[in-house]
C-alpha positions, 0 to 999 in steps of 0.5 A: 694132556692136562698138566697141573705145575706146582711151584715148591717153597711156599707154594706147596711147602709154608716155607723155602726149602733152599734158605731152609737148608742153608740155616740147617747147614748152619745147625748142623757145624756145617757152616759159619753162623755169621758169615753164611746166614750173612750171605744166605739172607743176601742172596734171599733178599735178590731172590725176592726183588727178583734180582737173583744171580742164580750161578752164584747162588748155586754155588754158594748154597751146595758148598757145603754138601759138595765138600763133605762128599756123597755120603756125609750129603746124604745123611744130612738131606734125610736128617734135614727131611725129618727135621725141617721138611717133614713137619711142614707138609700140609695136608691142604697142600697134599689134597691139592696135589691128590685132586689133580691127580685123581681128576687124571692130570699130570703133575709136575714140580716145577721150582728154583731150588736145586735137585739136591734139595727137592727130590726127597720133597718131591718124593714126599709129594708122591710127585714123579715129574720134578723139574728143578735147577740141575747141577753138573757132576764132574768125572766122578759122578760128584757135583761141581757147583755149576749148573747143568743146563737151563736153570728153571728160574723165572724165564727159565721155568718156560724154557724147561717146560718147553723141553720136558714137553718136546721130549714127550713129542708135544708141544704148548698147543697140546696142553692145558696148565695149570700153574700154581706159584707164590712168587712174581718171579714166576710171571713168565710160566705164569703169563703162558700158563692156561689157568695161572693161579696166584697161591699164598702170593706175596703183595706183588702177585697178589695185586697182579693177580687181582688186576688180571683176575686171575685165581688167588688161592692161600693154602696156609693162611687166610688174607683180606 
C-alpha cells in the first residue's frame, strides 16, 4: 500500500488553523483579547521551539468551544470555516493532494491540531483519513479538555501511524510514505517515513533538509 501523509497548517493550509481559531475566538467576544492572545502567542512560541505542553495547550485552546455547549461550537466552526479557512485553500495544495489520489495512493491528514478544528478542514480536502490529537468526551458525549489517547504531535505522530496501520492488519514494512510537513517537530514521522518531503519548511527543516538531501517543496512561496 502507498500512502501519501499530509501534515495540515502551513503544510496544506498557508497558515495554523489552531492559532487561527484562538484569534477568531478573539473575533467573535469569545475570549479576552489581551489575556488569550497573550497565552495564544505562548504556547505558539513553544510549539515552534519545539517545547509544546500539548495537555495543556489543549485545554487551553477548547476552552472557549467547550463552555458554549455543542451548538454555540458548531455555528462558530462553520463561521470560522468561511471566514478564515476557506479563503486560504490553495489550489496548488488541492493539486498536490488530487495526484496522490489520482496516482491510487491512500491520504491520509496527519496533524497536531485537535479533531474539533480540523475535521471540516479535512472534509474540505475531500480527505477521509485525518488523524489528529482527539479529545475525551465525558457522560454526555461533550468534551472535557483532555486528551484521549496518544496525541499525534512530534513522537506521537509515528505512534498514531503505527496504530491506524495495525488496525488495518499492516504493519510499516507493508507501506510506502510518503510524508509532507512544514515543521522539524515532525522529524520523528519524517526520519520513518520512505520519501520525506520538507514543504514550505521553516529555517530549521530547511537546513536539514538539504543536509540529508531530502525533497524541498514550497507550495506558497518561492525561497532561495
Amino acid at each position: 500500500m502507498k500512502l501519501a501523509l499530509f501534515d495540515l497548517d502551513h503544510t496544506l493550509l498557508p497558515l495554523d488553523s489552531d492559532y487561527g481559531w484562538g484569534e477568531f475566538t478573539i473575533r467573535i467576544g469569545w475570549t479576552d483579547p489581551v489575556e488569550f492572545a497573550r497565552r495564544n502567542d505562548e504556547f505558539f512560541a513553544q510549539y515552534q521551539a519545539g517545547a509544546l505542553d500539548v495537555h495543556a495547550y489543549v485545554r487551553f485552546a477548547t476552552q472557549a468551544f467547550r463552555e458554549r455547549g455543542p451548538q454555540a461550537a458548531a455555528e462558530a466552526r462553520e463561521r470560522f470555516m468561511r471566514e478564515v479557512i476557506e479563503p486560504h485553500l490553495q489550489p496548488a495544495a488541492h493539486a498536490l493532494v488530487e495526484g496522490h489520489r489520482q496516482a491510487g495512493d491512500e491520504v491520509i491528514i496527519i496533524t497536531a491540531t485537535n479533531e474539533f478544528v480540523t475535521t471540516p478542514i479535512a472534509r474540505a480536502f475531500g480527505v477521509e483519513h485525518l488523524i489528529a490529537v482527539e479529545l475525551a468526551r465525558d457522560a454526555q458525549g461533550w468534551y472535557t479538555g483532555d486528551i484521549a489517547g496518544v496525541p499525534s504531535f512530534r513522537e506521537g505522530k509515528v505512534a498514531r501511524l503505527e496504530q491506524w496501520l495495525h488496525a488495518r492488519g499492516l504493519d510499516w514494512a507493508d507501506v510506502h510514505t510518503t510524508f509532507y510537513s512544514d515543521s522539524h517537530n515532525d522529524l520523528p514521522l519524517l526520519e520513518k517515513a520512505s520519501v520525506p518531503v520538507a514543504t514550505n519548511p521553516g529555517q530549521r527543516l530547511r537546513a536539514i533538509a538539504r543536509e540529508r538531501g531530502w525533497r524541498i517543496l514550497d507550495l506558497f512561496a518561492e525561497h532561495a
